[in-house]
C-alpha positions as CSV (number, residue, x, y, z in Angstrom):
1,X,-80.6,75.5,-69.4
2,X,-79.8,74.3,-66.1
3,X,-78.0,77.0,-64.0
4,X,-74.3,75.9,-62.7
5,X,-75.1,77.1,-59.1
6,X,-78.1,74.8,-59.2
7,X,-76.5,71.8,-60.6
8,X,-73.9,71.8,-58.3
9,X,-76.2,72.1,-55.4
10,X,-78.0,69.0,-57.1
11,X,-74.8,67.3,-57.4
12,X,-74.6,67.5,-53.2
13,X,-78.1,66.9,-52.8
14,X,-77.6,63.5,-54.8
15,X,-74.5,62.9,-52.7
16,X,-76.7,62.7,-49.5
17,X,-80.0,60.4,-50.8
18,X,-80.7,57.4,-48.8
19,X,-83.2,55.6,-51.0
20,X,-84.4,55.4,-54.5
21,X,-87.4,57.4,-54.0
22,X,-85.5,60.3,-52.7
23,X,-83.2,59.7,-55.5
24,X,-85.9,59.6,-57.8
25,X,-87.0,62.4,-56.3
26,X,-83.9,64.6,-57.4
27,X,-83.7,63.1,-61.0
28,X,-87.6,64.3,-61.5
29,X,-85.6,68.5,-60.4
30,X,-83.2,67.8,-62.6
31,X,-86.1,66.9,-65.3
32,X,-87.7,70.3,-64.0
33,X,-84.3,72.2,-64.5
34,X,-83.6,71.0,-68.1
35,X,-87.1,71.1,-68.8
36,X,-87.4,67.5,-70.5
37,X,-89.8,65.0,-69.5
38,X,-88.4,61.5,-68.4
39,X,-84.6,60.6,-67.0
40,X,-83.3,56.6,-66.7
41,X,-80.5,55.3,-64.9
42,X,-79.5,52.4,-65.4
43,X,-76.6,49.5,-65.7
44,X,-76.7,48.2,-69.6
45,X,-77.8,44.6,-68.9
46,X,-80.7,42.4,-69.6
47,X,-82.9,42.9,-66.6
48,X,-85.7,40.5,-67.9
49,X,-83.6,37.7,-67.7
50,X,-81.9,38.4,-64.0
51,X,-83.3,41.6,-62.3
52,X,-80.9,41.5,-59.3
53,X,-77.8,42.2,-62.0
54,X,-78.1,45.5,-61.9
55,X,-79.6,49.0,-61.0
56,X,-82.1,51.0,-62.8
57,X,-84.8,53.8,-62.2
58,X,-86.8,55.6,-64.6
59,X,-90.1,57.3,-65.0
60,X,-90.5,56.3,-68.8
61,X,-93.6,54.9,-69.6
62,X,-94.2,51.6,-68.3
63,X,-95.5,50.1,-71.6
64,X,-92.0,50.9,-73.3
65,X,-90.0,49.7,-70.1
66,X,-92.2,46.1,-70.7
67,X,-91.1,46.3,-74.8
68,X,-87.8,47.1,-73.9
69,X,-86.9,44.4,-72.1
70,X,-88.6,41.7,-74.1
71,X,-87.1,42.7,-77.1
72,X,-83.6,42.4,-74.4
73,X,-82.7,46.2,-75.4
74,X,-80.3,46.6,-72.1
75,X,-77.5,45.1,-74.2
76,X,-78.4,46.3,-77.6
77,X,-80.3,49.9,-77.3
78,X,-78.1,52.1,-80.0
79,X,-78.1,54.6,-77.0
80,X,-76.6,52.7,-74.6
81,X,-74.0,50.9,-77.4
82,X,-72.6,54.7,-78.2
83,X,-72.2,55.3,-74.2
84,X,-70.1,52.2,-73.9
85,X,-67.9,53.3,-76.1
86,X,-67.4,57.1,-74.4
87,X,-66.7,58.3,-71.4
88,X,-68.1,61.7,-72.1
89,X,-71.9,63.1,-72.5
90,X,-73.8,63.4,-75.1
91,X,-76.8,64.2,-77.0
92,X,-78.9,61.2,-78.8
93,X,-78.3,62.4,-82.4
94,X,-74.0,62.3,-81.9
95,X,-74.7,58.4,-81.1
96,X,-73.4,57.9,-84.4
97,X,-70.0,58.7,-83.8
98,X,-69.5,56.1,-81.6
99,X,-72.1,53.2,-82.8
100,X,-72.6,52.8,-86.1
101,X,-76.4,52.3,-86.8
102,X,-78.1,49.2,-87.1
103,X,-80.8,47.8,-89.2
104,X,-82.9,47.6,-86.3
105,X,-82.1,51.0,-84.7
106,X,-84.9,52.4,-86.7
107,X,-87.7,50.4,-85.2
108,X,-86.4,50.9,-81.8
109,X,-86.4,54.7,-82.1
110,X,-89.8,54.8,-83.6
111,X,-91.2,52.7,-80.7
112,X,-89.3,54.8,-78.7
113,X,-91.4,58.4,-80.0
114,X,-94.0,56.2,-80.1
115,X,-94.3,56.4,-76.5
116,X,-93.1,59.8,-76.2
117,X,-89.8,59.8,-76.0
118,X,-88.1,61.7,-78.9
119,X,-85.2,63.1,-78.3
120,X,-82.6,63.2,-75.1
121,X,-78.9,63.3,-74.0
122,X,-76.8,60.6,-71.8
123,X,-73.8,61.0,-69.2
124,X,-71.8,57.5,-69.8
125,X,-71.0,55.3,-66.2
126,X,-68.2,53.5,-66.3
127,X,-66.3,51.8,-63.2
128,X,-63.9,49.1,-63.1
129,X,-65.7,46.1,-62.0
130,X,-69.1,47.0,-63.2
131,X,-71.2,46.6,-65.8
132,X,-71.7,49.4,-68.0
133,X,-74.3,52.3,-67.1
134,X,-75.6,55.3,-68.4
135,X,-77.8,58.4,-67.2
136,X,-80.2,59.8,-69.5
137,X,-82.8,62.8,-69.8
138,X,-85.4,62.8,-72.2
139,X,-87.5,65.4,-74.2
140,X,-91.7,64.6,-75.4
141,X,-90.9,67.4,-77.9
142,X,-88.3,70.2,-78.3
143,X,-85.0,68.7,-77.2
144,X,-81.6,69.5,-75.6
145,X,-78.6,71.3,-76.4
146,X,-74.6,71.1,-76.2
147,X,-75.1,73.8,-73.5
148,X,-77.1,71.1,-71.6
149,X,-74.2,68.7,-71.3
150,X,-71.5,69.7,-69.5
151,X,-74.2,70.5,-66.6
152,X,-76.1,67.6,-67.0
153,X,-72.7,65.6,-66.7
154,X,-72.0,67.1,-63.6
155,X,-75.0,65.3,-61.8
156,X,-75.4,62.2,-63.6
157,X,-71.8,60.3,-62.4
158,X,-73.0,61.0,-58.8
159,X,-76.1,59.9,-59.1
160,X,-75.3,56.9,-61.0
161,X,-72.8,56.4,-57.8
162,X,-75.9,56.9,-55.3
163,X,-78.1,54.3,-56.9
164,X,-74.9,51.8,-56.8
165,X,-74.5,52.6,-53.0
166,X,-78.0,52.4,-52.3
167,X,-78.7,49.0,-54.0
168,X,-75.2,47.8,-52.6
169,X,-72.1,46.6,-53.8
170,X,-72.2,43.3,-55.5
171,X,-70.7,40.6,-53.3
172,X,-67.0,40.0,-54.1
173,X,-68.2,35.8,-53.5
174,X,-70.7,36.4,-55.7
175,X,-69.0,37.4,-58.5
176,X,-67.1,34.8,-61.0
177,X,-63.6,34.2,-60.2
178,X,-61.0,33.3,-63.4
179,X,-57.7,30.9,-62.6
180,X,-54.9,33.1,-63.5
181,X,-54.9,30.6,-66.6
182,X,-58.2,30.9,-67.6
183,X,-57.9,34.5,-67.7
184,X,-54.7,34.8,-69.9
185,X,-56.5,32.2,-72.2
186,X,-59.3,34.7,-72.2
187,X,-57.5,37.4,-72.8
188,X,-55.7,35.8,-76.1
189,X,-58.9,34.9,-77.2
190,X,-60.2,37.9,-77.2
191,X,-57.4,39.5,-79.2
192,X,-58.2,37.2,-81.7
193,X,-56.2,33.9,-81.9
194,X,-56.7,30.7,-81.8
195,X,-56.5,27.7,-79.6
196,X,-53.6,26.9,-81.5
197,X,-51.6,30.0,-81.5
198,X,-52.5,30.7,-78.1
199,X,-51.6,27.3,-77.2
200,X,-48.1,28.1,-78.2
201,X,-47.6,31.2,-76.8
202,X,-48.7,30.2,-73.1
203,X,-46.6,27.2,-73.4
204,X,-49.8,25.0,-73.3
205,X,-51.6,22.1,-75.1
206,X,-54.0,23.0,-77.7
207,X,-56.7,21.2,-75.8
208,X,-55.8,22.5,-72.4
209,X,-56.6,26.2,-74.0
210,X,-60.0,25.0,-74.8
211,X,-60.1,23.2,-71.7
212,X,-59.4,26.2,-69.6
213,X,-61.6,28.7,-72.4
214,X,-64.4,25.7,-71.7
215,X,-64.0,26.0,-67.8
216,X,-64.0,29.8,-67.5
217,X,-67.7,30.2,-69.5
218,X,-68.9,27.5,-66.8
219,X,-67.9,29.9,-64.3
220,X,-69.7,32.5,-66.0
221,X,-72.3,30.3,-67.1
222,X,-71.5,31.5,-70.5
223,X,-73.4,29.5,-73.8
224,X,-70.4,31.0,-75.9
225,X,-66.9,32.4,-75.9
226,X,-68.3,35.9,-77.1
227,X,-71.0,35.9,-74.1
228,X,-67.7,35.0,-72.0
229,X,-65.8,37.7,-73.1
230,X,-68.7,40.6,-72.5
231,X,-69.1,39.8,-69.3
232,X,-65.8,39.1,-68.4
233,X,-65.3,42.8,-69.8
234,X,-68.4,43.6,-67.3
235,X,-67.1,42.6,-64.2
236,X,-63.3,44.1,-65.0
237,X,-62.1,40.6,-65.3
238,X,-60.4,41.8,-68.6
239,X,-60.5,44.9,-69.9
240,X,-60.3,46.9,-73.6
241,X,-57.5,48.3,-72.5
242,X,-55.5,45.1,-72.1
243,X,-57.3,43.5,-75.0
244,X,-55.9,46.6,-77.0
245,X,-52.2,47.0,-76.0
246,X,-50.1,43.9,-76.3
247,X,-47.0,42.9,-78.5
């Protein structure tokens, strides 16, 4: 178990790193500390298809980086589905409780030991604005406990924070802009209604909502209304909160 002393001193350390090789070079002590094999940081998005959209560094075995981005895991690994859906640590096996399995969780975790990785724990990254991130460690064999979390956690938001302010922030032009229409069609959308219900309570045209619904995935260069809606949630355009509380 990692001592507090030590992972507070880590904690500073991390606060200090100027590249992502000295970064990398603290996550491999922390790996010593815990005694596990392999840590990934990493935002939650599909890196084959646009490698600039976020941040990530590992020391997993190449060969299952290369599978898990063709089979387009960032978005769909059960591991990082249960961290977007908590804010606090935890170990691999409590995923559960926060993303119900799929079918195809079971190959995934077998190609996973496949490779050597068998068991681990992640720190959730969330920040308004950004997509969703996670920190993990991860054990060859043996495996971590609840006492490892609470310490673990303690590193893993500042790190995720170092790697963000190393790569840089992305450029506020860069980043899709909503009218304040499109975004309140957007956000009735994604409570659930219709063009026509939405239409009447905005005091619009049923075709202006899909007009303005059409216009806003264009600027997100969305193929559908659900691909609009994650990565509106992404970037903090909307949020769950929001989504969740209305009258």
């Amino acid at each position: 178990m990692l001592p507090l002393g030590a992972a507070h001193a880590l904690a500073i350390d991390v606060m200090t790193v100027k590249d992502e090789a000295a970064l990398a070079d603290l996550l491999h002590e922390v790996c010593a500390s815990l005694d596990c094999h392999f840590f990934a940081l990493s935002h939650h998005v599909d890196f084959l298809a646009d490698p600039r959209r976020g941040v990530r560094i590992h020391n997993y075995p190449e060969a299952w980086a290369c599978w898990f981005d063709e089979q387009g895991l960032g978005l769909t690994d059960p591991i990082h589905r249960a961290s977007q859906r908590t804010s606090a640590p935890f170990l691999w096996n409590q995923a559960p409780l926060w993303a119900p399995p799929r079918p195809e969780d079971e190959a995934v975790l077998a190609e996973a030991q496949r490779h050597g990785i068998a068991d681990g724990l992640t720190i959730p990254a969330h920040l308004p604005g950004d997509a969703h991130g996670s920190v993990s460690f991860a054990w060859s064999e043996g495996g971590p406990d609840l006492g490892d979390l609470p310490l673990a956690g303690m590193i893993g938001p500042f790190a995720f924070e170092a790697a963000r302010q190393i790569a840089g922030p992305v450029p506020e032009a860069n980043r899709p802009r909503l009218t304040d229409r499109q975004r309140d069609c957007l956000l009735w959308i994604a409570r659930g209604k219709s063009d026509w219900v939405t239409s009447r309570l905005l005091d619009l045209s049923q075709d202006t909502v899909a007009e303005h619904v059409k216009n806003a995935r264009g600027r997100y260069d969305a193929p559908t209304r659900m691909a609009l809606m994650i990565r509106a949630l992404w970037d903090g355009t909307i949020t769950f909160g929001e989504i969740a509380n209305y009258r």
